[in-house]
N, C-alpha and C positions, 0 to 999 in steps of 0.2 A: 319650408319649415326651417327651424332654426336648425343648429349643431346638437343631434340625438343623446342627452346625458342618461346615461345609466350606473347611478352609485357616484365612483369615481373613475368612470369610462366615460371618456364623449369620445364623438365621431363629426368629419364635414368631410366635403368633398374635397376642400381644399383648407390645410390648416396651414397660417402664415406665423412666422415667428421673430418677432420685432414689429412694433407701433410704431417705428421711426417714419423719416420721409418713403423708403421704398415700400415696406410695408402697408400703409397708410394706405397710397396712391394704389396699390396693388391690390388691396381688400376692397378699395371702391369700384374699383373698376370690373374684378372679377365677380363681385356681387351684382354688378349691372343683371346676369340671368338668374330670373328668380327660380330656375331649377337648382341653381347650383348653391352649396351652403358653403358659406365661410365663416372661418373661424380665426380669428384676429388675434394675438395673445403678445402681452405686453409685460414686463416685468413691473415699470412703473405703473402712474394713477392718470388718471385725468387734469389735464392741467385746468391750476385753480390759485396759481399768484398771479397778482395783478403784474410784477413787475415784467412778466413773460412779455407783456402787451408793447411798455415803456419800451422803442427802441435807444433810449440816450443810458437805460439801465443796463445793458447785454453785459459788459464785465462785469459787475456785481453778479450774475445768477450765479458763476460757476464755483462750485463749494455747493448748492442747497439740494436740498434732501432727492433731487430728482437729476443730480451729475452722478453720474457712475465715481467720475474723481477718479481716474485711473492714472498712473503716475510709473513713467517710462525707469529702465534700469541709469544708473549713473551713464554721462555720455561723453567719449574721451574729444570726441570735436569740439563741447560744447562746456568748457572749462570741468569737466565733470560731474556738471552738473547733474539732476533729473528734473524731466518738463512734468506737468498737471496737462493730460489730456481730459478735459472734458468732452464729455458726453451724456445726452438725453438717454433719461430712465424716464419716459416721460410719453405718455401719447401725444404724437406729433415727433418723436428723437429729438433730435439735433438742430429741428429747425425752430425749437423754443429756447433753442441755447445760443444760437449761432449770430453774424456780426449781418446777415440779412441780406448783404452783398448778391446778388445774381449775375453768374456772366456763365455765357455758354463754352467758350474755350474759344479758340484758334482750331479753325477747319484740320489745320496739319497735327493736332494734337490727337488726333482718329486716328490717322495715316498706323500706328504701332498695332491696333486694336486688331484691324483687317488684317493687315500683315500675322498676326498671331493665328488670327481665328479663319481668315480666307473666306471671308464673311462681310459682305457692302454693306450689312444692315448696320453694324459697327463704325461707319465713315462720316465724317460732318453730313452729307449729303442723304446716306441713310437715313439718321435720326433727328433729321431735319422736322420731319412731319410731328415727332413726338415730343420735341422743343415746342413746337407752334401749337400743339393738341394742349398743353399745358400750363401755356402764357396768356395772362391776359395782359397786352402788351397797351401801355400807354403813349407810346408813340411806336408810330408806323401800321397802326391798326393788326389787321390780320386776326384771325378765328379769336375769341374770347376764352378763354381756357380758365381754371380754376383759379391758378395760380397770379396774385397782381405782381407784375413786374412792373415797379413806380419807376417814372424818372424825374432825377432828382436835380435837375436841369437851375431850379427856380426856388429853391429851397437849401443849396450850401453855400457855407462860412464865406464871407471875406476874404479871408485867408486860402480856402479853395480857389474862389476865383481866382486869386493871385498866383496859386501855385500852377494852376492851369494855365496863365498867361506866363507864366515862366516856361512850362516846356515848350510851348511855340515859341516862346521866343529864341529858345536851343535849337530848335527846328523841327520838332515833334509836331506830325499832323495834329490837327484836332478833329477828332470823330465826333460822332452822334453819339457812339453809345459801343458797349463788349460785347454787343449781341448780335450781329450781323456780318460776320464773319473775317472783320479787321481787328485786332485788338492791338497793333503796336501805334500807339498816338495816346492822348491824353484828353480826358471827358468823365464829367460828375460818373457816380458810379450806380447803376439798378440798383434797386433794392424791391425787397419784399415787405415793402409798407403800405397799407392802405389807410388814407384819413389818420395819421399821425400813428398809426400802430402798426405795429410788427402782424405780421398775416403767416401762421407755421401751415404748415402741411395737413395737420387735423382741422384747420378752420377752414380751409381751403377743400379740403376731401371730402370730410367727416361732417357734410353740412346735417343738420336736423332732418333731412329728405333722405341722408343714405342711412341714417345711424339708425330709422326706423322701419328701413328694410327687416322681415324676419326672417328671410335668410343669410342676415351680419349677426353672427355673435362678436363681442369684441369682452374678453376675456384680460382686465387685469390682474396687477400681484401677482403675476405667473411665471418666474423661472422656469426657462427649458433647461434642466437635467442632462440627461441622454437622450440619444437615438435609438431603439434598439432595432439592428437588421439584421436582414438572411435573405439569402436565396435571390443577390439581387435586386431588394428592395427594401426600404424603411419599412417596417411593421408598424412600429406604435413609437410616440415621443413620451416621455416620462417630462410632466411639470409639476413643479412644486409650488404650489398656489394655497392659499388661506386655508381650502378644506384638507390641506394637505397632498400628498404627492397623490396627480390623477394623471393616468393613462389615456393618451391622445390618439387615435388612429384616423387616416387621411385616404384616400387615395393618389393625394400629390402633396407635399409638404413644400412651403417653398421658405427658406433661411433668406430674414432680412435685418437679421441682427445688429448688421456693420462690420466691420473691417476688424475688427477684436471678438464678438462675440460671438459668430456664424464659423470662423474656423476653431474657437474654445469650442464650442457644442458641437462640431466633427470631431476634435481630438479626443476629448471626454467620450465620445460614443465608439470610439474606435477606430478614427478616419484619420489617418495621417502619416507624416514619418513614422518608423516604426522604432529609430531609436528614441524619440524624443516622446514616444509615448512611453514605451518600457521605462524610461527614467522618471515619470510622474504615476508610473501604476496603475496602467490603462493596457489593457489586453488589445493588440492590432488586428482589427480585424480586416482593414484594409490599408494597407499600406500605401500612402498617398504622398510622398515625399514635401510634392508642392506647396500641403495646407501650413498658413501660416509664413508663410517665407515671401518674398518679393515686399514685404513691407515699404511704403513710403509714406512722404509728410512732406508739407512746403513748410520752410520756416521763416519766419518776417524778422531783419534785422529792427529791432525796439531801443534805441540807442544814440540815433541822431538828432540832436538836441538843440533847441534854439530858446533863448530869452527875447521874449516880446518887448516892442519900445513902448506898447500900450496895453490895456485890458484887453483878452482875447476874450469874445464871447462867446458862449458856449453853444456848441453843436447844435444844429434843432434837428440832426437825424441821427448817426449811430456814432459819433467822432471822426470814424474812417470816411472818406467822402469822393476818394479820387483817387484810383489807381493809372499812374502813366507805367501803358507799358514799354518796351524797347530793344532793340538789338544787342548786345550786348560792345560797350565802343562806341557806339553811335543814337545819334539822337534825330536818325533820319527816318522818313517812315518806311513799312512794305517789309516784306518780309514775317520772319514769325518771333514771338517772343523770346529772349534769354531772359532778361530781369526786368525787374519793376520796383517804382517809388511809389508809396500811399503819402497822402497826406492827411497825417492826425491832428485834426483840432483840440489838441490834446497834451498833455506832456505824458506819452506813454513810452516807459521805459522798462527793460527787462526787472527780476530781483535784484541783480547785481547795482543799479544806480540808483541813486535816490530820487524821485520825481519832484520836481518843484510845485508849484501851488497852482492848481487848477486855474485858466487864466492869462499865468505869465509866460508858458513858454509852451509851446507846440515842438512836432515830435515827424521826419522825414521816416519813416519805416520802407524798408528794402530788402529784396528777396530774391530768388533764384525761380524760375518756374519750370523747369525741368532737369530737378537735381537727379543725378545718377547714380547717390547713395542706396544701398540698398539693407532694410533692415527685418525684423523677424517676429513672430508673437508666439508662444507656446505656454501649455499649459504647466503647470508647477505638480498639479494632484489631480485626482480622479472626479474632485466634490466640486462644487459651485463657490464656495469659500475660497478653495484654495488659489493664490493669485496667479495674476497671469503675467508672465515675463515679459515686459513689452521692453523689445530694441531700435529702436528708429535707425541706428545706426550714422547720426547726422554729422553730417558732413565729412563722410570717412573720403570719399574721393577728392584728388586735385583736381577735378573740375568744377566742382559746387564753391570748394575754395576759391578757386579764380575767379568764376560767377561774383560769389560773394562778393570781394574785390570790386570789381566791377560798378555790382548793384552801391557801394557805398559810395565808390568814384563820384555816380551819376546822380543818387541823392546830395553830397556835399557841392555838387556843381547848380544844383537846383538852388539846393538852399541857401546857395553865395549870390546867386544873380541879380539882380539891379531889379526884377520886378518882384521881388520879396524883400528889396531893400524898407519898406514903409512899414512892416512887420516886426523883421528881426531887430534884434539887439545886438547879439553876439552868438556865435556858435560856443552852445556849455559841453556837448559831448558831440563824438571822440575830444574836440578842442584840433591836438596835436599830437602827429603819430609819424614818426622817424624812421620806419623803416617797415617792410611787408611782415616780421616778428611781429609786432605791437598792432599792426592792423589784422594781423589773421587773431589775435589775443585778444583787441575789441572785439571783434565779428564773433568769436567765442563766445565773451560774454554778453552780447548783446541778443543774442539770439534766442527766440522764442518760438514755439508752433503756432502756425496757421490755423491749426485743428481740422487738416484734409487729409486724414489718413487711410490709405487702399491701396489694393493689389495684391491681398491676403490669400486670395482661393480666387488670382487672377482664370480668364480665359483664354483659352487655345485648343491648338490640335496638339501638341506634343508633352513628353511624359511628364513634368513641371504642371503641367497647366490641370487645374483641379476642375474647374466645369468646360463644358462643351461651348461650342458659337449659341447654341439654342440655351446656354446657362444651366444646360444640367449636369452633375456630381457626375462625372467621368465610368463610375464604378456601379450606381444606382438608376432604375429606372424611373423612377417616381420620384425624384430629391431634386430642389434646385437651388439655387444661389442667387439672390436677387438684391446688391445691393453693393457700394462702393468697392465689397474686398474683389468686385471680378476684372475690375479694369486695370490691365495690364497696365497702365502708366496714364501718372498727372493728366492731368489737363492744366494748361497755362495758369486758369484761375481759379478760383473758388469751385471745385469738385459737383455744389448739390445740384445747381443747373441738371451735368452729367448726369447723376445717380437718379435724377426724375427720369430722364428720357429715357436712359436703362430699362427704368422699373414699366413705363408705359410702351415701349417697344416690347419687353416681355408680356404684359397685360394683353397688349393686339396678338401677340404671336398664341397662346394662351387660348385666346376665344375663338382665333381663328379653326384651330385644330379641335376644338370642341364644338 
């Protein structure tokens, strides 16, 4: 039977909080036994614009009515600027917002997770099975999983091709693909497109077969409030939903909010540092230092600039098409990732420059993949209104700096090479830069977020570390954390790969012990 309403009381067995990708994955999976009731709860609606579909549309969505629009404090690395972190208000989260990209990481990008949590389930190797349970992979076969990982093999720009003959010809392997556990080489990049569409997490999960399960409630318009606990364990969750504020009770609650709003809904309920609640007027009920801290974010230098000798024609998949990754120095293969060049079919530049006309000039984008900035998110007030401080803290270390360096070195050496010569016109940004001032001052303003933000309410064994290896609240019996803030550190590439296998490593673990 479904979730037991009475008034403004429900009840399930398991009540999850966030419709995003981990939520999503996690309510389908745990509804598999029809003893057991779930209950889904989503701030946003159902998605219902077409351009969700369009992947050449993906930077236009962020601003509409279903991006949180969260927007980070002033950032002194980053000319002082502040960034627009979007994020899904949206069933499906992030994956109706996001650039589509799929890549599972670099095996050694595990290696910190174990180390923290002293847990194999956590190592490329572990969550191997959960990667493969989740793909339906179009090349190299293997198990058919929900999820379509297209390859894009046969389908990018001209101008990809060329870029991709460019790093070989630097000496950059060429791979198959990010998915099989080499990522330093250059090769089209996954995506999450089927038949010319973007494929999120809810069309993938949330087929018309799960969604009329009766025991799936899937509950939008519903802000999580507070937590209210004792004795040990969550009691009931307070959501503030259309009929008004109704009372939640679970016997397992699991937090899939994301990486911003799964440590806001601990702090607000009382879970966290205890001076940084005292200062937003939150009584501590558990003093949790860890929540909210360890913040990170990849950010993509948007600023390497070329004028076309000819019309560039437009993307027929998302702009981004090709990430080479690489050593950092070297453009040899083996080894694990420092930085990475994308190549935008696009002129895609930070606020700071002006973009010239869709067309003429395409855009090298360059990154660090294991910056060692480290930044924070806390709450301002007690209420759902009141904002949330977000610190990314970017690029506060000399090493992201040098990275930086680096990653712009190995983009302007791309974009000089003789097999982009048929392409370029001229290099328009940086142009010319006299000295490491004026290049750390571009990289400044060139810099934009990836939108990979985690490691909020990371895991481990030690006092920092807010859930366990099994992802439960350190403090709580019944609480868990299912969703990018628990991984202690990046992954090379695009995070939601991770945050799937996360969420369906916790699902298996879940039904096993049930």
């Amino acid at each position: 039977m479904k979730g037991i309403t009475l008034g403004n009381k429900m009840h399930a067995d398991v009540a999850i909080v966030g419709g995003g990708s981990a939520g999503v994955l996690v309510a389908a999976r745990l509804s598999e036994d029809p003893d057991r009731t779930v209950l889904l709860i989503e701030a946003g609606e159902e998605a219902d614009d077409p351009d969700i579909w369009n992947p050449a549309a993906w930077p236009a969505l962020q601003g509409r009515a279903y991006d949180w629009n969260y927007r980070t404090v002033p950032q002194a690395g980053t000319a002082n600027r502040t960034h627009d972190w979007a994020r899904g208000r949206i069933v499906g989260g992030s994956s109706c917002l996001h650039a589509m990209g799929y890549m599972r990481g670099h095996p050694s990008d595990f290696d910190p997770w174990v180390e923290a949590t002293g847990d194999t389930r956590w190592s490329w190797n572990g969550l191997l099975p959960a990667f493969e349970a989740n793909e339906d992979k179009e090349r190299g076969g293997g198990r058919r999983g929900p999820l379509t990982v297209h390859s894009t093999h046969d389908e990018i720009s001209p101008l990809t091709k060329a870029f991709i003959v460019a790093g070989a010809a630097l000496g950059l392997p060429r791979i198959d693909g990010h998915n099989d556990g080499e990522m330093v080489g250059v090769t089209p990049n996954a995506m999450n497109i089927r038949n010319g569409r973007r494929v999120t997490v809810a069309d993938a999960w949330l087929t018309p077969d799960v969604r009329a399960r009766p025991n799936l409630t899937i509950l939008t318009g519903g802000r999580a409030r507070r937590m209210v606990i004792g004795a040990h364990r969550a009691h009931y969750l307070e959501v503030v939903a259309r009929e008004g504020l109704t009372r939640i009770s679970a016997d397992r609650f699991v937090l899939c909010a994301g990486s911003l709003e799964s440590p806001a809904l601990l702090m607000r309920s009382g879970i966290g540092p205890r001076e940084i609640l005292a200062a937003a007027g939150v009584e501590c009920h558990v003093d949790m230092p860890g929540v909210g801290q360890n913040l990170q974010d990849h950010l993509l230098g948007a600023g390497n600039l070329y004028a076309t000798r000819r019309n560039l024609p437009p993307s027929r998949l998302q702009h981004s098409e090709s990430m080479a990754y690489m050593t950092a120095g070297s453009f040899a293969g083996g080894g694990m990732p420092d930085i990475v060049v994308g190549c935008g079919v696009a002129p895609i530049v930070s606020e700071c420059f002006q973009a010239p006309d869709t067309g003429s000039a395409y855009s090298l984008l360059f990154g660090v993949t294991h910056p060692t900035s480290r930044g924070s998110i806390r709450i301002s007030g007690p209420e759902l209104d009141d904002r949330l401080v977000i610190d990314p803290a970017y690029l506060k270390t000399e090493h992201d700096r040098a990275m930086f360096r680096q990653a712009l070195q190995a983009a302007r050496m791309l974009g000089h090479s003789d097999e982009l010569a048929e392409w370029r016109d001229r290099e328009l940004l940086p142009a010319t830069l006299a000295n490491k001032t004026e290049i750390d001052e571009f990289i400044a303003k060139a810099a934009i977020t990836h939108h990979h933000p985690c490691g909020t309410c990371r895991m481990g064994t030690d006092e920092m570390a807010v859930v366990g290896p099994n992802l439960r609240l350190r403090s709580l019996d019944n609480l868990y954390v299912v969703d990018a803030s628990v991984m202690p550190t990046l992954t090379a590439g695009p995070i939601h790969a991770a945050v799937l296998a996360i969420a369906e490593t916790f699902a298996r673990a879940m039904t096993a012990v049930d």
